[in-house]
C-alpha positions as CSV (number, residue, x, y, z in Angstrom):
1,X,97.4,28.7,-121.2
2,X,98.1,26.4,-118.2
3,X,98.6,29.0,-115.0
4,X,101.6,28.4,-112.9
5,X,101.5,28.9,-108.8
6,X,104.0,31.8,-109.8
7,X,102.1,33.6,-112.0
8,X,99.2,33.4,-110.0
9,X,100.8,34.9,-106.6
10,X,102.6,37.4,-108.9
11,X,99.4,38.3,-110.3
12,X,97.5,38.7,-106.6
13,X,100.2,40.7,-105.1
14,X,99.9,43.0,-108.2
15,X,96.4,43.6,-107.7
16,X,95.6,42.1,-110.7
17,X,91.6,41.5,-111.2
18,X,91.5,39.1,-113.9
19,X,94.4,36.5,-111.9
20,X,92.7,36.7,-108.7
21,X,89.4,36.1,-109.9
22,X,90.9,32.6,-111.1
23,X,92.7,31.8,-108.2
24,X,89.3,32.4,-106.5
25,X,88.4,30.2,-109.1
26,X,90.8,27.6,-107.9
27,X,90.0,27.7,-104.3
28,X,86.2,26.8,-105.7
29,X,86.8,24.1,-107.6
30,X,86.5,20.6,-106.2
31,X,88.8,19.3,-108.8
32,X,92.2,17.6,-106.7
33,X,94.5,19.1,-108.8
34,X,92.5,23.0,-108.7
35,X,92.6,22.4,-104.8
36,X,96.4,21.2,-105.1
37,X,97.3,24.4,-106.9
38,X,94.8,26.6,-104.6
39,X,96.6,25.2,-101.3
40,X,99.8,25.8,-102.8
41,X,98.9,29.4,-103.8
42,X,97.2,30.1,-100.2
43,X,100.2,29.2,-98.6
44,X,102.5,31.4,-100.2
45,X,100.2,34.3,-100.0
46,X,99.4,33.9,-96.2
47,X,102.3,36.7,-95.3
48,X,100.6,39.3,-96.8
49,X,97.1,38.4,-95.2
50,X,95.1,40.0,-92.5
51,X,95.3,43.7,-93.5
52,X,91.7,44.3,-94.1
53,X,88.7,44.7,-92.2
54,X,86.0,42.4,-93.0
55,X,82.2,43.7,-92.5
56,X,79.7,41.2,-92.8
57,X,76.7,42.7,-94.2
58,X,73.1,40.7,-93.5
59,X,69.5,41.8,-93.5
60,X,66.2,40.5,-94.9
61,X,65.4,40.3,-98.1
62,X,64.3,44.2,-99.5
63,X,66.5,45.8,-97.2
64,X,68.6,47.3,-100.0
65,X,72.1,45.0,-99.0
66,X,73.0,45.5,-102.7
67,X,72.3,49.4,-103.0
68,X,74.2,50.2,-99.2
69,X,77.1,47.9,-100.8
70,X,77.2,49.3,-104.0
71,X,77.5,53.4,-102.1
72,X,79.3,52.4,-99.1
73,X,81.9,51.1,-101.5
74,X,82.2,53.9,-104.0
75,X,82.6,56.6,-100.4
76,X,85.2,53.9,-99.3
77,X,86.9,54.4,-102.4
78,X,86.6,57.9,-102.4
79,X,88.4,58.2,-99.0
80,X,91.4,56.0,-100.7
81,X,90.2,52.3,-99.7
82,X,90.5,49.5,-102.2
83,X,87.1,47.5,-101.8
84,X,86.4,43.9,-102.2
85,X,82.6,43.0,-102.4
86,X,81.8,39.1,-101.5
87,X,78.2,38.9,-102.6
88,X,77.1,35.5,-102.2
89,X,74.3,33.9,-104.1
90,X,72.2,31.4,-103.3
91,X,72.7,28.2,-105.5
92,X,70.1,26.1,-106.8
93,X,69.9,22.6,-104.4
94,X,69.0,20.3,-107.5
95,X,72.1,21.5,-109.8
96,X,73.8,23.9,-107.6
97,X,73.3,26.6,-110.4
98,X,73.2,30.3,-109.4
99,X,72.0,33.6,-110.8
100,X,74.9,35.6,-109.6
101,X,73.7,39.2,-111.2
102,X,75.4,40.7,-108.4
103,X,77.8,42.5,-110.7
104,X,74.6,43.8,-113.0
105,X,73.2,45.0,-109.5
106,X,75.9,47.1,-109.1
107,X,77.7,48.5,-111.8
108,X,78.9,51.9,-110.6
109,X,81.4,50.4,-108.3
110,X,82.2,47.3,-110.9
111,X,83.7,50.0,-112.7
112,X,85.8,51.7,-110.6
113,X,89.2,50.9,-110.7
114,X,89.9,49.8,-106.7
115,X,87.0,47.9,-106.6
116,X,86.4,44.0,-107.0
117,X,83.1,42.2,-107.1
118,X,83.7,38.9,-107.0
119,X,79.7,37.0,-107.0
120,X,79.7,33.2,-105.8
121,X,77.9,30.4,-105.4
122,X,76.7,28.9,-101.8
123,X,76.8,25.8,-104.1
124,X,74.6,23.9,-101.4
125,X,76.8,24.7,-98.5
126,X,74.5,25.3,-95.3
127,X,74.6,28.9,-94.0
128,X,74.0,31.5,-97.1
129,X,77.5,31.8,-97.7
130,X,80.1,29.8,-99.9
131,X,82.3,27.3,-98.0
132,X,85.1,28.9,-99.4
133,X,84.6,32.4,-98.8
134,X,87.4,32.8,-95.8
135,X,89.7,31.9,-98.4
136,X,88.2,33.9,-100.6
137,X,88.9,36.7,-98.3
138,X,92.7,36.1,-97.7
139,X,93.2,36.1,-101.4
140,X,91.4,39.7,-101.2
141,X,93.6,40.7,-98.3
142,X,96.7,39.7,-100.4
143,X,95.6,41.5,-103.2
144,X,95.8,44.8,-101.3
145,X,91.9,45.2,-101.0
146,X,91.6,46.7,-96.9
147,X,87.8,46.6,-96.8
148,X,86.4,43.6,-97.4
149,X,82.2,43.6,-97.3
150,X,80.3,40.2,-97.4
151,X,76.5,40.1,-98.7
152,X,74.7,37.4,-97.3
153,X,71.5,35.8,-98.4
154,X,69.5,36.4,-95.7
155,X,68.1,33.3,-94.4
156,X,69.1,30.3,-92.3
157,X,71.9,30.2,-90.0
158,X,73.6,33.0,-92.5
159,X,74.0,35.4,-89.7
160,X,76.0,33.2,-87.8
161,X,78.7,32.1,-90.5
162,X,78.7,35.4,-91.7
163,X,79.7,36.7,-88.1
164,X,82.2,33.9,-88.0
165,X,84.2,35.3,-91.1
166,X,83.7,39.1,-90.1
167,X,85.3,41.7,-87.7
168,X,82.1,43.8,-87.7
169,X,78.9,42.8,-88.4
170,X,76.2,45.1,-89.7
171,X,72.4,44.6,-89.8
172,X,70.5,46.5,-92.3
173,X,66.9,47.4,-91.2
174,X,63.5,48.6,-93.2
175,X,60.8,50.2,-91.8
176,X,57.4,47.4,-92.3
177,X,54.1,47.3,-91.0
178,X,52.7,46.0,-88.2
179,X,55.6,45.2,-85.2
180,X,58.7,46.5,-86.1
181,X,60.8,43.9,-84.1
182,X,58.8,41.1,-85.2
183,X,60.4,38.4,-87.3
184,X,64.0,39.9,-85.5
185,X,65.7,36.8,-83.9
186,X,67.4,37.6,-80.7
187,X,70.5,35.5,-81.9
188,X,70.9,38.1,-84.6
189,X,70.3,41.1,-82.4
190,X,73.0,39.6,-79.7
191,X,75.7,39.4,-82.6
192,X,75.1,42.4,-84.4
193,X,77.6,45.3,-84.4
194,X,75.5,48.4,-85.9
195,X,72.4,48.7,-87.2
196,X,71.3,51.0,-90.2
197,X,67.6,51.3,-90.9
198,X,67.5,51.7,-94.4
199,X,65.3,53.7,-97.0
200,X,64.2,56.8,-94.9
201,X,63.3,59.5,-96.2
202,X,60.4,62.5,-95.0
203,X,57.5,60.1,-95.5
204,X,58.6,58.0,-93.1
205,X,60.7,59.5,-91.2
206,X,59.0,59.5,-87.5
207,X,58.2,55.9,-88.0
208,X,61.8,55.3,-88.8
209,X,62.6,57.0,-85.1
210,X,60.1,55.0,-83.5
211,X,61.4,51.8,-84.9
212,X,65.0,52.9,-83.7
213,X,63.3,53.6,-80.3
214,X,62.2,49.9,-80.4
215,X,65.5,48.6,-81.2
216,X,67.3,50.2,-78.6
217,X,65.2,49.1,-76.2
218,X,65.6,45.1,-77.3
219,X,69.0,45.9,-77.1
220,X,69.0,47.0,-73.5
221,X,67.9,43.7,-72.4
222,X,70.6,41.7,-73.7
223,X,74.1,40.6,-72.5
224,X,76.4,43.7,-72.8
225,X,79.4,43.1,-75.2
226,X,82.6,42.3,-73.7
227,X,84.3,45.4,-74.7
228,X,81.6,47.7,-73.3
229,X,80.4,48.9,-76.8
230,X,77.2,50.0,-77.5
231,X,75.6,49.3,-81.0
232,X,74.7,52.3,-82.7
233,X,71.6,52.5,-84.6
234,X,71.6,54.9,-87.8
235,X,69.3,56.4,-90.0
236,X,69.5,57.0,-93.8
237,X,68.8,56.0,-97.1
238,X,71.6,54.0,-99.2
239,X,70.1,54.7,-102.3
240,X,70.2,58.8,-102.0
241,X,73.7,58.6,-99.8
242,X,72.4,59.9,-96.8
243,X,73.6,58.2,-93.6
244,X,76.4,56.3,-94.9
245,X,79.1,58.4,-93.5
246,X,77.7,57.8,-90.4
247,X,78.3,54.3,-91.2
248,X,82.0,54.1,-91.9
249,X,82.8,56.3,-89.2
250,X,81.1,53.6,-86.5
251,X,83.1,51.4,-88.0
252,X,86.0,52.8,-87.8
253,X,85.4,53.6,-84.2
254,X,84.3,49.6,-83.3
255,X,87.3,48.5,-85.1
256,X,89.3,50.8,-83.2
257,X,87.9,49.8,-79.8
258,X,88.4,46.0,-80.5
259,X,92.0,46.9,-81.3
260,X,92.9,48.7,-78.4
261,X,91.1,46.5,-76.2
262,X,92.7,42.6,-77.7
263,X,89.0,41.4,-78.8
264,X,90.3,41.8,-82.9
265,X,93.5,39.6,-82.5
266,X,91.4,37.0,-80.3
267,X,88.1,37.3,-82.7
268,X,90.4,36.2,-85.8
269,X,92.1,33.7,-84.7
270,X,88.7,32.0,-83.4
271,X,87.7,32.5,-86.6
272,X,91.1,30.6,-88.3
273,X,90.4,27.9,-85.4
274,X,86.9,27.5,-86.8
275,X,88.1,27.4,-90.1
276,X,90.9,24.6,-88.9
277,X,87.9,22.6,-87.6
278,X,85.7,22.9,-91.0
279,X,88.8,21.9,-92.8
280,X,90.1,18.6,-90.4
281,X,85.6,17.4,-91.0
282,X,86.2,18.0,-95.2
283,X,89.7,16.2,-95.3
284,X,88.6,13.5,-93.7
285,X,85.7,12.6,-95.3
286,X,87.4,13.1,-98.7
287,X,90.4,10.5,-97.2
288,X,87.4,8.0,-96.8
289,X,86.7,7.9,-99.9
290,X,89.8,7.0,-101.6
291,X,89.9,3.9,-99.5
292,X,87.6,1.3,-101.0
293,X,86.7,-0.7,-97.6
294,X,85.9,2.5,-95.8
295,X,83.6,3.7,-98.3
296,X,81.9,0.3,-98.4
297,X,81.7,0.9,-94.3
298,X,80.9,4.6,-95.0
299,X,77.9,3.8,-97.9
300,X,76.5,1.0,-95.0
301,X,76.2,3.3,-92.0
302,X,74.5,5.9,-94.3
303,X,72.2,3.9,-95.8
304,X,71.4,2.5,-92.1
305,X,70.9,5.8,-91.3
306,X,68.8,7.1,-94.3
307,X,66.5,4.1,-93.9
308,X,66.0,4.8,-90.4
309,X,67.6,1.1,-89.5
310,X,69.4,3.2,-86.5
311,X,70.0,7.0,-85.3
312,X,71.6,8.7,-87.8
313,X,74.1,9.9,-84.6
314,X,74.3,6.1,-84.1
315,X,76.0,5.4,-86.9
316,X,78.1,8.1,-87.7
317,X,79.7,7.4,-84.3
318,X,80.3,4.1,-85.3
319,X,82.2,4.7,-88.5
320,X,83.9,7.6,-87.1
321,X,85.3,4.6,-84.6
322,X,86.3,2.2,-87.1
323,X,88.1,4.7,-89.6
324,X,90.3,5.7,-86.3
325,X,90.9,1.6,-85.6
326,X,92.0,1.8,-89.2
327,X,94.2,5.1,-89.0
328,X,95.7,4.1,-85.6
């Protein structure tokens, strides 16, 4: 059965799991007529967008992102949120396959009813996270899900993109040997909202307050954020629930301070501006496509460029230049 725009938006504003995990679908797919239908569907649900609050999640691999996920969500739930889990894998960059066993990794809160996993693919895209996940996230929003939490592969410029999507961004620490703040970038530390060093428990537990220690003082040597907040650093362990309260309630007082203060408003729309931009550099590279002298242009700057005949900045420039001659 062929699904209509109609049934689909019906289906998202009824919270229902099994249409909204298609139109997700939709938004995916790099088929013209899915993206047709996905555009159409996006723009209808755009009214009843923006109610959630979007917590990017990152840390290094072992840090437990899954676990935290899977019992943050389930304490979310049990103080009446609807939870939406983003939980991005990383594809395979010869056939863009993906493992996505997020859903096996966490199937407590699969089966509760106001929660929606929703695994995909990064399907090559540069960062750790899908290219479509924003829209991912205002289909969630629509839905009536009002905490949305992105996993993130933890590598590359993931931190960044993921901070790009999110209203608060939490790092999730472990206690390892030798320097605790090795391997620590400061670009992640300058971006982070809270920090929870995860798996504590007695055996560790001093080391775990040394390591905190050592965090706050990297953080006391970087540029205050603008609204004055300082990032709190928690203990716990998500596996045996302890600490996570602690958790929620930071971020409900972070959110609450951006509010008050304007940063949330400005934040979003910076990130819809971003979005805009990523959007205008897609279009317009699928429009050069569908004309056949601008792809003959387009194939001969980039074969220039992969054989080194000239900078690759070179030539990009130059057919950016002669598909606006051609537009103009």
């Amino acid at each position: 059965m062929k699904l209509s725009k109609e049934i689909l938006i019906n289906g998202i504003k009824a919270s229902d799991k099994r249409l909204l995990a298609k139109a997700i679908t939709l938004v995916e797919s790099k088929k013209a007529e899915h993206r047709i239908l996905a555009e159409e569907v996006l723009k209808q649900i755009m009214p009843f967008t923006g109610n959630s609050i979007r917590v990017g999640i990152t840390g290094v691999p072992g840090a437990g992102k899954s676990t935290f996920i899977e019992n943050f969500g389930k304490l979310a739930i049990s103080l009446g949120k609807k939870v939406a889990v983003l939980a991005i894998d990383p594809s395979s960059t010869l056939n863009k396959g993906s493992i996505l066993g997020d859903k096996t990794r966490m199937e407590d809160l699969a089966r509760e009813e106001n929660a929606f996993i929703r695994p995909s693919p990064t399907s090559g895209f540069l960062g750790g996270i899908a290219n479509t996940t924003f829209e991912t996230i205002l289909l969630c929003e629509a839905a009536g899900y009002d905490l949305i939490l992105i996993e993130t592969v933890g590598v590359g410029q993931s931190e960044v993109l993921v901070h790009d999507i999110s209203d608060v961004f939490l790092f999730l620490k472990i206690i390892g040997g030798g320097d605790e703040l090795q391997g620590i970038k400061r670009g992640i530390m300058e971006m982070v909202d809270l920090i929870f060093i995860n798996k504590v428990d007695e055996t560790n537990l001093q080391k775990a307050k040394q390591t905190k220690v050592e965090l706050k003082r990297a953080l006391h040597f970087l540029p205050e954020k603008e609204i004055g907040w300082k990032v709190p650093i928690s203990l716990g362990s998500a596996l045996n629930n302890v600490g996570l309260d602690e958790v929620y309630l930071e971020i409900e007082n972070y959110i609450n301070l951006t509010k008050s203060s304007g940063s949330f408003d400005k934040k979003r729309k910076n990130q819809a501006e971003k979005r805009f931009d990523f959007w205008v550099q897609q279009y317009i590279l699928e429009k050069t496509k569908t004309d056949s002298s601008m792809q003959e242009l387009y194939d001969l700057n980039k074969k220039n460029a992969s054989e080194l005949k000239a900078n690759p900045s070179s030539e990009a420039k130059n057919f950016v230049e002669n598909l606006m001659k051609k537009t103009i």
